[in-house]
mmCIF file as Biopython writes it, N, C-alpha, C and O atoms, coordinates in Angstrom:
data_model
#
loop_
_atom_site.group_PDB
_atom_site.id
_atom_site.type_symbol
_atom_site.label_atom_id
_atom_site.label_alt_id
_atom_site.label_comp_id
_atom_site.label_asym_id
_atom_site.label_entity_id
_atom_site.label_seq_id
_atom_site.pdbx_PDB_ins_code
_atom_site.Cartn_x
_atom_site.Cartn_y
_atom_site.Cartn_z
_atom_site.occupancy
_atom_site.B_iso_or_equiv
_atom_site.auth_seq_id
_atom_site.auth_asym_id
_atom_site.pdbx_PDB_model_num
ATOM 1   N N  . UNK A ? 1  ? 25.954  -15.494 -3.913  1.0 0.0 1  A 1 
ATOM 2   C CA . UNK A ? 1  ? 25.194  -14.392 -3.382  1.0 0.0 1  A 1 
ATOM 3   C C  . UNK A ? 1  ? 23.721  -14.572 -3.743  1.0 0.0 1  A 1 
ATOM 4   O O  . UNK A ? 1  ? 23.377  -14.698 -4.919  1.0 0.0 1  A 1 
ATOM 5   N N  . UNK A ? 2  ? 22.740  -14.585 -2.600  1.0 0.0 2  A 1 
ATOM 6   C CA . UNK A ? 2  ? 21.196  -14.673 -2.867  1.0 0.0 2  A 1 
ATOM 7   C C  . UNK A ? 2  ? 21.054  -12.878 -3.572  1.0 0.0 2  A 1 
ATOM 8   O O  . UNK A ? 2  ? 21.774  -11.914 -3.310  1.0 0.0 2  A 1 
ATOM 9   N N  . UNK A ? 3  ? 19.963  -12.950 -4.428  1.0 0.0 3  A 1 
ATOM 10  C CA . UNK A ? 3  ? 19.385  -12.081 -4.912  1.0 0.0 3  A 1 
ATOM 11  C C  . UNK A ? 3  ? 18.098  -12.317 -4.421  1.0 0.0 3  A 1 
ATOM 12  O O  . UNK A ? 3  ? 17.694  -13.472 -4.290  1.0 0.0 3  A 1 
ATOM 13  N N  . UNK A ? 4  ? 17.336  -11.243 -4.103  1.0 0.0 4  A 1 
ATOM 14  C CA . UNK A ? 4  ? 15.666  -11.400 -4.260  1.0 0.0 4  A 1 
ATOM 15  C C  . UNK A ? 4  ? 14.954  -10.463 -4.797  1.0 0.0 4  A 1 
ATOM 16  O O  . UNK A ? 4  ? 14.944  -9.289  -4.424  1.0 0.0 4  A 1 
ATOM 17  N N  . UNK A ? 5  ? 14.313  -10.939 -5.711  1.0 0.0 5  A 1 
ATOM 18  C CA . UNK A ? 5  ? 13.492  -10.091 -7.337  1.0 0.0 5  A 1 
ATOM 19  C C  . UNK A ? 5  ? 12.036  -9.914  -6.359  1.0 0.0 5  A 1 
ATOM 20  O O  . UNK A ? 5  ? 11.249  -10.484 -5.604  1.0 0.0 5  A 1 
ATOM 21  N N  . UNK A ? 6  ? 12.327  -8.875  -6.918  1.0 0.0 6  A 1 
ATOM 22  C CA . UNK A ? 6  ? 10.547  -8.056  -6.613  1.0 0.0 6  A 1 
ATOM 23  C C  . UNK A ? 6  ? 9.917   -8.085  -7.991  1.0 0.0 6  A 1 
ATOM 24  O O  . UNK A ? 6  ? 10.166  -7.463  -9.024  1.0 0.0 6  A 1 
ATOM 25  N N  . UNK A ? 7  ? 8.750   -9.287  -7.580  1.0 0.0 7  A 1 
ATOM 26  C CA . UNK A ? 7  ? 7.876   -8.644  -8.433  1.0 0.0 7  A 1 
ATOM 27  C C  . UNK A ? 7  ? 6.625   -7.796  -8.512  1.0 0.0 7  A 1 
ATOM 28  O O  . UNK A ? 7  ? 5.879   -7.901  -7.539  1.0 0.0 7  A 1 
ATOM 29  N N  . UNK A ? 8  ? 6.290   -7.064  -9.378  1.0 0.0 8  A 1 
ATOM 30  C CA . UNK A ? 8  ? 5.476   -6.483  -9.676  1.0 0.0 8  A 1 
ATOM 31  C C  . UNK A ? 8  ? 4.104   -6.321  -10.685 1.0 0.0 8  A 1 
ATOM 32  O O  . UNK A ? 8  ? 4.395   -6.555  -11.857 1.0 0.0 8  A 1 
ATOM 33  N N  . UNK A ? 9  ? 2.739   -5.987  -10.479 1.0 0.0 9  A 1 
ATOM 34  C CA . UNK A ? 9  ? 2.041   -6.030  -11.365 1.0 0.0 9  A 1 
ATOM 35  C C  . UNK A ? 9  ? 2.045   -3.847  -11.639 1.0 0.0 9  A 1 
ATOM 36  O O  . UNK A ? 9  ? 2.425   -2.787  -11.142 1.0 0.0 9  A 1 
ATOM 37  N N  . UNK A ? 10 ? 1.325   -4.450  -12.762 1.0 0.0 10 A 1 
ATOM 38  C CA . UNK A ? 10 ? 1.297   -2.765  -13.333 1.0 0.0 10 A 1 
ATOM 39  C C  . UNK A ? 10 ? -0.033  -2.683  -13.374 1.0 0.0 10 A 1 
ATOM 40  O O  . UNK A ? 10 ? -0.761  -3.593  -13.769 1.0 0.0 10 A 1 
ATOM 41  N N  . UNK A ? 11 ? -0.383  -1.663  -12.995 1.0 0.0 11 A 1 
ATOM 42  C CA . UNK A ? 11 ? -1.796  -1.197  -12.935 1.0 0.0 11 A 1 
ATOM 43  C C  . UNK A ? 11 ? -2.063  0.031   -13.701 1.0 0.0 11 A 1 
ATOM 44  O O  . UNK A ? 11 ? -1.558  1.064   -13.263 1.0 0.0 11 A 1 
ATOM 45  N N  . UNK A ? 12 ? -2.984  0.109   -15.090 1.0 0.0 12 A 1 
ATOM 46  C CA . UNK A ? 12 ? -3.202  1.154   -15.862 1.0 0.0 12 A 1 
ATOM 47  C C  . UNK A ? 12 ? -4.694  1.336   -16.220 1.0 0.0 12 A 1 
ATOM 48  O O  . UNK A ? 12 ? -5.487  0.396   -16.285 1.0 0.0 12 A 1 
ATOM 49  N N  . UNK A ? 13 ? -4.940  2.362   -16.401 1.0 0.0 13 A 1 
ATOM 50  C CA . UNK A ? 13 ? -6.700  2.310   -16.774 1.0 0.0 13 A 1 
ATOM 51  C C  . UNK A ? 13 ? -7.638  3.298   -16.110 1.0 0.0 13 A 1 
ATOM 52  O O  . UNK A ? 13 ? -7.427  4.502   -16.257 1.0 0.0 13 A 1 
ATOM 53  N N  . UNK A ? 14 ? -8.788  2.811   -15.298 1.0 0.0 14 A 1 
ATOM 54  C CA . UNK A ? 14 ? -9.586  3.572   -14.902 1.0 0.0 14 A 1 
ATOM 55  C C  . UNK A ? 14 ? -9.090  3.070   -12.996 1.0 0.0 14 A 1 
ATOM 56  O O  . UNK A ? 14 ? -9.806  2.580   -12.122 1.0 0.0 14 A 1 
ATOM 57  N N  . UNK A ? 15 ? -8.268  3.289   -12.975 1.0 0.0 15 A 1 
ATOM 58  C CA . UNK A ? 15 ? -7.766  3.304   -11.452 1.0 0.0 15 A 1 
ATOM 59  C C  . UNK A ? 15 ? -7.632  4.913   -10.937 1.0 0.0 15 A 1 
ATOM 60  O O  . UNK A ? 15 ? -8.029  5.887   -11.577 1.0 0.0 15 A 1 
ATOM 61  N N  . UNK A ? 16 ? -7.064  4.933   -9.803  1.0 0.0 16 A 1 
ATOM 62  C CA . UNK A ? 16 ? -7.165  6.148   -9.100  1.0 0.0 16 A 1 
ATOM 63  C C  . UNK A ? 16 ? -6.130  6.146   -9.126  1.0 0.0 16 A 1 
ATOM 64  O O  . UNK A ? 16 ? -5.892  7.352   -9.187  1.0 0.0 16 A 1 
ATOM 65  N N  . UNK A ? 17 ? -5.076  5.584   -9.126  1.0 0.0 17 A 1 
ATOM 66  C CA . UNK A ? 17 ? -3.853  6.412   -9.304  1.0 0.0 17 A 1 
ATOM 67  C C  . UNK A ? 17 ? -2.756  5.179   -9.887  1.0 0.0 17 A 1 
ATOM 68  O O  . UNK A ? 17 ? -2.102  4.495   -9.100  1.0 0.0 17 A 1 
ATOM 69  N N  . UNK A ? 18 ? -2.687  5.046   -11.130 1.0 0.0 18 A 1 
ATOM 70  C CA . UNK A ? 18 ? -2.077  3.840   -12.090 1.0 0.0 18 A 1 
ATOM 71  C C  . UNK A ? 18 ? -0.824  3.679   -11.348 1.0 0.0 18 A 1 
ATOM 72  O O  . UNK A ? 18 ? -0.332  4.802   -11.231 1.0 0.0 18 A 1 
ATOM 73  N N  . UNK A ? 19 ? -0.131  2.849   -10.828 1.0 0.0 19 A 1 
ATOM 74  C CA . UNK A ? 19 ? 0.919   2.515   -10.029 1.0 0.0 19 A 1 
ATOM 75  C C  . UNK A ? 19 ? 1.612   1.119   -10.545 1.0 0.0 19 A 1 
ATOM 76  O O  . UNK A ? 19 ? 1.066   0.345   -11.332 1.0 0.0 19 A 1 
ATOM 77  N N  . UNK A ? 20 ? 2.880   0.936   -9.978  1.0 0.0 20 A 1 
ATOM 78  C CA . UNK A ? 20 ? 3.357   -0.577  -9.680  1.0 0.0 20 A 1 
ATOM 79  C C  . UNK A ? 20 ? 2.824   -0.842  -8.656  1.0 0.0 20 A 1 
ATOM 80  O O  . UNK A ? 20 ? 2.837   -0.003  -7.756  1.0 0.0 20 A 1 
ATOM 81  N N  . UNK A ? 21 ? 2.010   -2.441  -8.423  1.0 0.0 21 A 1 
ATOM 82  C CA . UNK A ? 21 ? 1.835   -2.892  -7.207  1.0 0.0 21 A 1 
ATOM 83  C C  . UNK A ? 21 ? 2.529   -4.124  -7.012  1.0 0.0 21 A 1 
ATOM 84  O O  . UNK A ? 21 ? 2.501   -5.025  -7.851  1.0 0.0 21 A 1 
ATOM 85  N N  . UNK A ? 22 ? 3.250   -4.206  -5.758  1.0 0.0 22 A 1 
ATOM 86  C CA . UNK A ? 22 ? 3.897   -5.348  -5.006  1.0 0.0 22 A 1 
ATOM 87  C C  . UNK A ? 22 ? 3.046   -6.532  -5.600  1.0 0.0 22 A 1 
ATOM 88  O O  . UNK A ? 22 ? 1.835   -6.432  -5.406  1.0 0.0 22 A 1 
ATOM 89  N N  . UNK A ? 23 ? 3.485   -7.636  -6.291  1.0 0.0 23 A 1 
ATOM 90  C CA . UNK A ? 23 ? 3.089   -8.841  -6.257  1.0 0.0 23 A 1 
ATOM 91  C C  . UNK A ? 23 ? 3.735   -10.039 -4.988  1.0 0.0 23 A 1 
ATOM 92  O O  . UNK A ? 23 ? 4.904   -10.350 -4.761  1.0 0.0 23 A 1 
ATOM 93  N N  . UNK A ? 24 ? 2.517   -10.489 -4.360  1.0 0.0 24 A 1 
ATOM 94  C CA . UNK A ? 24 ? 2.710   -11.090 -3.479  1.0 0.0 24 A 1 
ATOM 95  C C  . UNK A ? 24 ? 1.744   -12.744 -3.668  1.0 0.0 24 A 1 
ATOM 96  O O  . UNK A ? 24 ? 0.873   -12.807 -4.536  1.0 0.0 24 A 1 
ATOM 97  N N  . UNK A ? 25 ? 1.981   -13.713 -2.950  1.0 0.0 25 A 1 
ATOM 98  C CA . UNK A ? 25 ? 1.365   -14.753 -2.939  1.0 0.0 25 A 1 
ATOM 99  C C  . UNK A ? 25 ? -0.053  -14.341 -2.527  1.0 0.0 25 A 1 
ATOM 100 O O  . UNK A ? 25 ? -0.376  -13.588 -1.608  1.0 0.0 25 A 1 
ATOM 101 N N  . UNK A ? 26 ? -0.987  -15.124 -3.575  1.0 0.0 26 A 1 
ATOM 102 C CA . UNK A ? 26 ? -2.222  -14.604 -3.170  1.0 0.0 26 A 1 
ATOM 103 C C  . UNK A ? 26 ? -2.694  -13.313 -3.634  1.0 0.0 26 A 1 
ATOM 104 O O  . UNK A ? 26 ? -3.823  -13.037 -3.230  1.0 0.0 26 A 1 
ATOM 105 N N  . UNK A ? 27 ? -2.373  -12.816 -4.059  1.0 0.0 27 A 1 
ATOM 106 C CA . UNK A ? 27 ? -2.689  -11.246 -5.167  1.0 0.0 27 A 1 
ATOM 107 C C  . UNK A ? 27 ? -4.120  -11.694 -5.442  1.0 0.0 27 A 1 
ATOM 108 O O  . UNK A ? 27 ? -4.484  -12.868 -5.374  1.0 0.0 27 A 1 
ATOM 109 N N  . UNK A ? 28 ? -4.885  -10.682 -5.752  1.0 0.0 28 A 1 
ATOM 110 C CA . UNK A ? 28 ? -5.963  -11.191 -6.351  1.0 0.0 28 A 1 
ATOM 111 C C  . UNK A ? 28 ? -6.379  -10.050 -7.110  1.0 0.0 28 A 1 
ATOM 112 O O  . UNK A ? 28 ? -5.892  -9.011  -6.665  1.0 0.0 28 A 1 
ATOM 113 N N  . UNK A ? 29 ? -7.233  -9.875  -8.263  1.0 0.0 29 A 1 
ATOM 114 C CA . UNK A ? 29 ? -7.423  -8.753  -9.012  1.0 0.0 29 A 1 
ATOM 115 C C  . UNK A ? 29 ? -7.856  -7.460  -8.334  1.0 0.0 29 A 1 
ATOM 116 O O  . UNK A ? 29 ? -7.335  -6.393  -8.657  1.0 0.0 29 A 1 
ATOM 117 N N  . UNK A ? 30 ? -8.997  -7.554  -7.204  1.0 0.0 30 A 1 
ATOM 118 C CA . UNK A ? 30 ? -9.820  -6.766  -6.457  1.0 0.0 30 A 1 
ATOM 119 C C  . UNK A ? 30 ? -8.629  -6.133  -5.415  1.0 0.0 30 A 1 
ATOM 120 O O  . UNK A ? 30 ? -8.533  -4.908  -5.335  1.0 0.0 30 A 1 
ATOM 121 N N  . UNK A ? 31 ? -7.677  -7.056  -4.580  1.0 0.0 31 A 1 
ATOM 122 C CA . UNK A ? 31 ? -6.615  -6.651  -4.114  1.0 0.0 31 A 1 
ATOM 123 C C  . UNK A ? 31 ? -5.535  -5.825  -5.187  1.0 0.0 31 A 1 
ATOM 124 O O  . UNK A ? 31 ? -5.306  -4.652  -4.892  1.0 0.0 31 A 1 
ATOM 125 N N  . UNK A ? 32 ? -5.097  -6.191  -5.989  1.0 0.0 32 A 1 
ATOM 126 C CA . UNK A ? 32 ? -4.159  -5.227  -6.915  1.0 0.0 32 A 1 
ATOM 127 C C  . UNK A ? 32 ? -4.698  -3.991  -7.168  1.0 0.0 32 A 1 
ATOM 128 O O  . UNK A ? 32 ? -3.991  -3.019  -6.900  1.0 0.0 32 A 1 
ATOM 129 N N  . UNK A ? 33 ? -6.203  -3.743  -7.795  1.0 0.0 33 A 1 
ATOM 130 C CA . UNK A ? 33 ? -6.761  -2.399  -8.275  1.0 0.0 33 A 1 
ATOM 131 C C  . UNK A ? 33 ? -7.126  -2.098  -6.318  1.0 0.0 33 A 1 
ATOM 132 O O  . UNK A ? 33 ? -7.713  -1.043  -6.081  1.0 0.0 33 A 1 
ATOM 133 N N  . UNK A ? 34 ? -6.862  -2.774  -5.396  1.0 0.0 34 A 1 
ATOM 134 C CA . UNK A ? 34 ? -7.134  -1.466  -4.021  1.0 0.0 34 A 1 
ATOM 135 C C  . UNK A ? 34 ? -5.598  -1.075  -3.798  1.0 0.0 34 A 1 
ATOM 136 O O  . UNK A ? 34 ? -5.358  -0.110  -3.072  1.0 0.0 34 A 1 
ATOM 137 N N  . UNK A ? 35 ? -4.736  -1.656  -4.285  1.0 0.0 35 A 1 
ATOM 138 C CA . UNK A ? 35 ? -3.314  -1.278  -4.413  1.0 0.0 35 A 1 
ATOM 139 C C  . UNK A ? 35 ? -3.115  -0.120  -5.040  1.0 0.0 35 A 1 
ATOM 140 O O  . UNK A ? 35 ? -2.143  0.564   -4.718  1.0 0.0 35 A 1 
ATOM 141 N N  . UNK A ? 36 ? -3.744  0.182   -5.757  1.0 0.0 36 A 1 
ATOM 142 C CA . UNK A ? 36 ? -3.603  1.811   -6.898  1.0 0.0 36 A 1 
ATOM 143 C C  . UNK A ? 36 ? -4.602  2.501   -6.143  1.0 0.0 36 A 1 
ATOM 144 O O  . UNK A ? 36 ? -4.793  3.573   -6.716  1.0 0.0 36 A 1 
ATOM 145 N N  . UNK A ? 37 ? -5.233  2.416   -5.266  1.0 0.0 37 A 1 
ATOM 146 C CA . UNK A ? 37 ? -6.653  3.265   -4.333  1.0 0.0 37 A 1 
ATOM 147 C C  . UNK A ? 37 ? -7.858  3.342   -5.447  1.0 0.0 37 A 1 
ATOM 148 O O  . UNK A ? 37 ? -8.337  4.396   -5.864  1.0 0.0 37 A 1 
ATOM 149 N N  . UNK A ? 38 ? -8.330  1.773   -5.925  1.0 0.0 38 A 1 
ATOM 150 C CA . UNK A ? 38 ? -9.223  1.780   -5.958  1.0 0.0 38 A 1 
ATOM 151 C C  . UNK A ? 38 ? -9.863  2.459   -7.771  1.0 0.0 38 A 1 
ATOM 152 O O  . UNK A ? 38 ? -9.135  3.115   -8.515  1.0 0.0 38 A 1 
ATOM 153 N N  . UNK A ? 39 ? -10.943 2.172   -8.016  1.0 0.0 39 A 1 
ATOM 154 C CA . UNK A ? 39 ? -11.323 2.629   -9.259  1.0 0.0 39 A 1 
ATOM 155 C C  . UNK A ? 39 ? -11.649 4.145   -9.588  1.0 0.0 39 A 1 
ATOM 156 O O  . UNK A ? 39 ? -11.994 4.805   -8.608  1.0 0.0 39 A 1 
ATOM 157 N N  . UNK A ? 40 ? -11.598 4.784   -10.765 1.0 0.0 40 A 1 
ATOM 158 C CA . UNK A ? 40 ? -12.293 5.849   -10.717 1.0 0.0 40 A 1 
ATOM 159 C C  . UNK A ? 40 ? -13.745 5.829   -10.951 1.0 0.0 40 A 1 
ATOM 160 O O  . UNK A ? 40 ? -14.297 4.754   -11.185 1.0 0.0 40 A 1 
ATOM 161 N N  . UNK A ? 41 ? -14.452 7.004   -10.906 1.0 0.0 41 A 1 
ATOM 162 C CA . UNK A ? 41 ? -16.468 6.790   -11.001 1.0 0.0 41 A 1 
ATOM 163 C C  . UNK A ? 41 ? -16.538 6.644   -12.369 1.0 0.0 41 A 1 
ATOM 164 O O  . UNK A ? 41 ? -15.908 7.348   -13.158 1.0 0.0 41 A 1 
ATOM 165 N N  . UNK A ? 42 ? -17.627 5.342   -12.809 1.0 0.0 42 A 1 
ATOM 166 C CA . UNK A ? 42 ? -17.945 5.370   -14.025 1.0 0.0 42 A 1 
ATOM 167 C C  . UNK A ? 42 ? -16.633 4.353   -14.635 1.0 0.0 42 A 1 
ATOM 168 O O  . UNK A ? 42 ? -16.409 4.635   -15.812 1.0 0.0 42 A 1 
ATOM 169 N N  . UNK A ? 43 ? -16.003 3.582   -14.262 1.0 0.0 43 A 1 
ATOM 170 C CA . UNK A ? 43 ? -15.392 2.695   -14.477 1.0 0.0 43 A 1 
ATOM 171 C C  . UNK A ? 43 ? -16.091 1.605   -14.722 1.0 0.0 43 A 1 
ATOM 172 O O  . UNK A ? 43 ? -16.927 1.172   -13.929 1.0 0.0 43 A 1 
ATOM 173 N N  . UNK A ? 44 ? -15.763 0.966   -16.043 1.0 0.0 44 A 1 
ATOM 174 C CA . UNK A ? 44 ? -16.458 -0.323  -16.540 1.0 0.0 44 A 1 
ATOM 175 C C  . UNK A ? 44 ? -15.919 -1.381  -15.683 1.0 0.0 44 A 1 
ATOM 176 O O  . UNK A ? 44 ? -15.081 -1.964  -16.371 1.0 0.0 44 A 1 
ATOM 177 N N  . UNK A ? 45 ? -15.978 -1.883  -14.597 1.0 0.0 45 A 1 
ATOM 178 C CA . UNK A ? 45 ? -15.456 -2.885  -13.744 1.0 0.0 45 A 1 
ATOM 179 C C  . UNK A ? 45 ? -15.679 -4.376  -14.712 1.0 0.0 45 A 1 
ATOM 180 O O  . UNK A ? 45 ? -14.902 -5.243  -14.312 1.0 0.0 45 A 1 
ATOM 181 N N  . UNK A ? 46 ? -16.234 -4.673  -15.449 1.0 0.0 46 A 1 
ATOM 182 C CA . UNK A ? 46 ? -16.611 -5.906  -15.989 1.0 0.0 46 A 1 
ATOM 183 C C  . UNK A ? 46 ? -15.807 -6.123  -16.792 1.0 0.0 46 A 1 
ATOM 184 O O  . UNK A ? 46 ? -15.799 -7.286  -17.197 1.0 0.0 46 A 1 
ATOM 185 N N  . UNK A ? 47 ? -14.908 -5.283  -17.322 1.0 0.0 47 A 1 
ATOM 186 C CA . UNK A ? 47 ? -14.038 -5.250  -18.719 1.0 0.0 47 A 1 
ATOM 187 C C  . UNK A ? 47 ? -12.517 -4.766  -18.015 1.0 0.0 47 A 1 
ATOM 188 O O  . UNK A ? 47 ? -11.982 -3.666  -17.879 1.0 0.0 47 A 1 
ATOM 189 N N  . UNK A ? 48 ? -12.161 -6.021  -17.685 1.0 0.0 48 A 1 
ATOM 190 C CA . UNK A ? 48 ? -10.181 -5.952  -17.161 1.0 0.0 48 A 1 
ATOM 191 C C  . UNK A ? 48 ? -9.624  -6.834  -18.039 1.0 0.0 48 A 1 
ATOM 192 O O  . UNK A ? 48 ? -10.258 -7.863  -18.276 1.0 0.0 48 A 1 
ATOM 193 N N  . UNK A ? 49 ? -8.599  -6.657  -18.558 1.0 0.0 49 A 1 
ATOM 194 C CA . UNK A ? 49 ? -7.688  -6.991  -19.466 1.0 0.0 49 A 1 
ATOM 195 C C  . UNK A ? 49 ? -6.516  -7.713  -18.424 1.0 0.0 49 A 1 
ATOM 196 O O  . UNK A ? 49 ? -6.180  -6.973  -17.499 1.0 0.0 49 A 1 
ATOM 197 N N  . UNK A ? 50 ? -5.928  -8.919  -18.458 1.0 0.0 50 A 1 
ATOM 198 C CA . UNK A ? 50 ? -5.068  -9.148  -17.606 1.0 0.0 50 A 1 
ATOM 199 C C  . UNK A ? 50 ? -3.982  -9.900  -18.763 1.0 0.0 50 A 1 
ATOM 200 O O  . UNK A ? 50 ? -4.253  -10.830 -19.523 1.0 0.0 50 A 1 
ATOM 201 N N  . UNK A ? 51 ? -2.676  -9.163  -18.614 1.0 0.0 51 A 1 
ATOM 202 C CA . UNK A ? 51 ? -1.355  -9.041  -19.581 1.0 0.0 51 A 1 
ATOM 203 C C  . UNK A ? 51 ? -0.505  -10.177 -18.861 1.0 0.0 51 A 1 
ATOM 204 O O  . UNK A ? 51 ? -0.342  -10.185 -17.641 1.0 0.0 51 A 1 
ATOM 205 N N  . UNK A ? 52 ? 0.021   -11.134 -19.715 1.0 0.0 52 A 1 
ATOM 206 C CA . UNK A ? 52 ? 1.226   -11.969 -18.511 1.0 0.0 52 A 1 
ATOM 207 C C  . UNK A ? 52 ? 2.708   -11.640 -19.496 1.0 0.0 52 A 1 
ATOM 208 O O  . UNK A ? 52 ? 2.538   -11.536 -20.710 1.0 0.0 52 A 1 
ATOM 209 N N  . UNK A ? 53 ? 3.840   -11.518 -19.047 1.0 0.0 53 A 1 
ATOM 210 C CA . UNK A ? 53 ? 4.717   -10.850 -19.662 1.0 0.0 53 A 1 
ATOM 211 C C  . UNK A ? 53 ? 4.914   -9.467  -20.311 1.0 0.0 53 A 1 
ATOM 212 O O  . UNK A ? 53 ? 4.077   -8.565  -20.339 1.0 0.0 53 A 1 
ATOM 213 N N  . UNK A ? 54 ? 6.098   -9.445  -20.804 1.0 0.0 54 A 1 
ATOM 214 C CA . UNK A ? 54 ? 6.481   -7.959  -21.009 1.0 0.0 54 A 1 
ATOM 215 C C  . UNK A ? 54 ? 5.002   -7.683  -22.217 1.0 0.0 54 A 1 
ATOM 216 O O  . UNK A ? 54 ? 4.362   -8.505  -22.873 1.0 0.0 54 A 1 
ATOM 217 N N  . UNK A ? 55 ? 4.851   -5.846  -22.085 1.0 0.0 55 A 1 
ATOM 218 C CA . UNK A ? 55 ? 3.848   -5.450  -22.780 1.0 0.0 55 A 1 
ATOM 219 C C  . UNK A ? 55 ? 5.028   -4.711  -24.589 1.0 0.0 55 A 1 
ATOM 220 O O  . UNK A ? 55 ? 4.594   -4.302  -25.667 1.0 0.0 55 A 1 
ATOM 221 N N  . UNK A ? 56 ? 6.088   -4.821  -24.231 1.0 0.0 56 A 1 
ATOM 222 C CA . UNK A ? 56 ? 6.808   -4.368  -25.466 1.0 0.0 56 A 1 
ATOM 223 C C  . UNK A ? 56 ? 6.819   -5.434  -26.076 1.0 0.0 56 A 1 
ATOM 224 O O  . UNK A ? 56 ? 7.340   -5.503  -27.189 1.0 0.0 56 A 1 
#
């Protein structure tokens, strides 16, 4: 039996609305944070933290 795993990035911070976003080929940081709608005002855009594996 095929399985097919969704993956996902997590989006937390100064976003507009912290979400799971669909990881797809080609993701790109600017694409993931328009996946959550984007930043909130007064967001340090220069300072992203990018996590690979579990955060526990």
């Amino acid at each position: 039996m095929y399985r097919k795993f969704f993956v996902t990035v997590l989006l937390l911070g100064a976003v507009t609305e912290p979400r799971l976003v669909p990881y797809h080929e080609g993701l790109t940081v600017a694409g993931a944070v328009a996946g959550a709608y984007g930043t909130l005002k007064g967001a340090y855009l220069s300072h992203i933290a990018v996590v690979r594996g579990a955060l526990a």
